[in-house]
N, C-alpha and C positions, 0 to 999 in steps of 0.2 A: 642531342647537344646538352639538354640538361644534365643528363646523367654521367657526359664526358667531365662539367666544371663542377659537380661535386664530386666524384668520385669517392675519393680518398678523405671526405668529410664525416662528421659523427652523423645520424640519423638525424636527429632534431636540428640541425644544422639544412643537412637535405629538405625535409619537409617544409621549415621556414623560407627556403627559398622559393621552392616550389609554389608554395600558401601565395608568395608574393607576386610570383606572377602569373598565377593564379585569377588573384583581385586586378592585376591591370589588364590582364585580357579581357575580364569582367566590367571593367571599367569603358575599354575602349568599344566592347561592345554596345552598351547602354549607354555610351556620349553620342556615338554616333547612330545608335540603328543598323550595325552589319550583321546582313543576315547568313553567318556562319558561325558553328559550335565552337567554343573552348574550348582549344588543343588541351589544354592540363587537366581534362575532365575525362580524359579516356579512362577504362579500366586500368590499363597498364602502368599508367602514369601514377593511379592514387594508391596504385599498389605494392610501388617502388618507393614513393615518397610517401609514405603512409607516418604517422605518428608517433615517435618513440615511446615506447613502454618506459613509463614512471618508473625505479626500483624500488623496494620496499625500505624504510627511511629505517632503523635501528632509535631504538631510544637507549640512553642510558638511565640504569636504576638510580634509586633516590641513594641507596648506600655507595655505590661507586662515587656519587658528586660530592656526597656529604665526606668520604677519602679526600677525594681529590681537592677539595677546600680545607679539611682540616689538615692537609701535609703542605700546606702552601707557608714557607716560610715567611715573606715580606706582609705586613699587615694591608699595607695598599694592596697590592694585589689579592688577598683574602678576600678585601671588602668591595673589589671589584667583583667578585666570582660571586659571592655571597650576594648581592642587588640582582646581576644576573638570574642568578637558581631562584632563591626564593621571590624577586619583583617581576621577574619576567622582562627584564630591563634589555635595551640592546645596548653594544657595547658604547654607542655614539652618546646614549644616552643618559649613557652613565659619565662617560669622561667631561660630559658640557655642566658636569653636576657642580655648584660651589656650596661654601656654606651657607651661605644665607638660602638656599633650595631647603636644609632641612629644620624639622621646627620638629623635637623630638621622635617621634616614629613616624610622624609624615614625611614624604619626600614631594617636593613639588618639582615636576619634568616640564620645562620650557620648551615651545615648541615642539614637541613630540614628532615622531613620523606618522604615529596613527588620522592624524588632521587635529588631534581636539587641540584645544587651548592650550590646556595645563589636563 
């Protein structure tokens, strides 16, 4: 039955659902005390919904980015690309930027997504 309602789904799509009912069989076992195995623990099952292989991520070179910024017409956008590559900024982080955030080459990031402060 599983394997009819994902079918036509990506891997890691399969496996997430799998994983998930997985933990509720795991669950109902250990609320209640039923003393029978985890159907999603067969061989066949973790074999099927097994876990998609990561691809290999490409980076781009320092000379392609430093192109790709130096042929950027509009100067906003430059100075968006440019926080990006050399701050490591995301883009959310960059657009919540105002003036009063910079104080010559400091930039001060408000609320950040990493958790800190600033």
């Amino acid at each position: 039955m599983l394997a009819f309602l994902t079918g036509a789904k990506k891997q890691s799509t399969r496996y997430s659902r799998c994983a998930h009912l997985r933990a509720f069989f795991n669950h109902i076992l250990d609320r209640y005390k039923l003393n029978f195995t985890n159907p999603c623990d067969t061989l066949i099952i973790k074999r099927v919904f097994r876990p998609a292989r990561i691809g290999i991520r490409t980076v781009i070179d320092r000379e392609t980015i430093d192109e790709i910024i130096y042929t950027t017409a509009k100067t906003r956008d430059r100075l968006i690309l440019e926080l990006q590559a050399r701050a490591g900024m995301r883009i959310g982080e960059v657009l919540k930027l105002t003036p009063n955030d910079l104080d010559g080459v400091k930039v001060t990031i408000r609320n950040p997504k990493s958790g800190r402060e600033q």
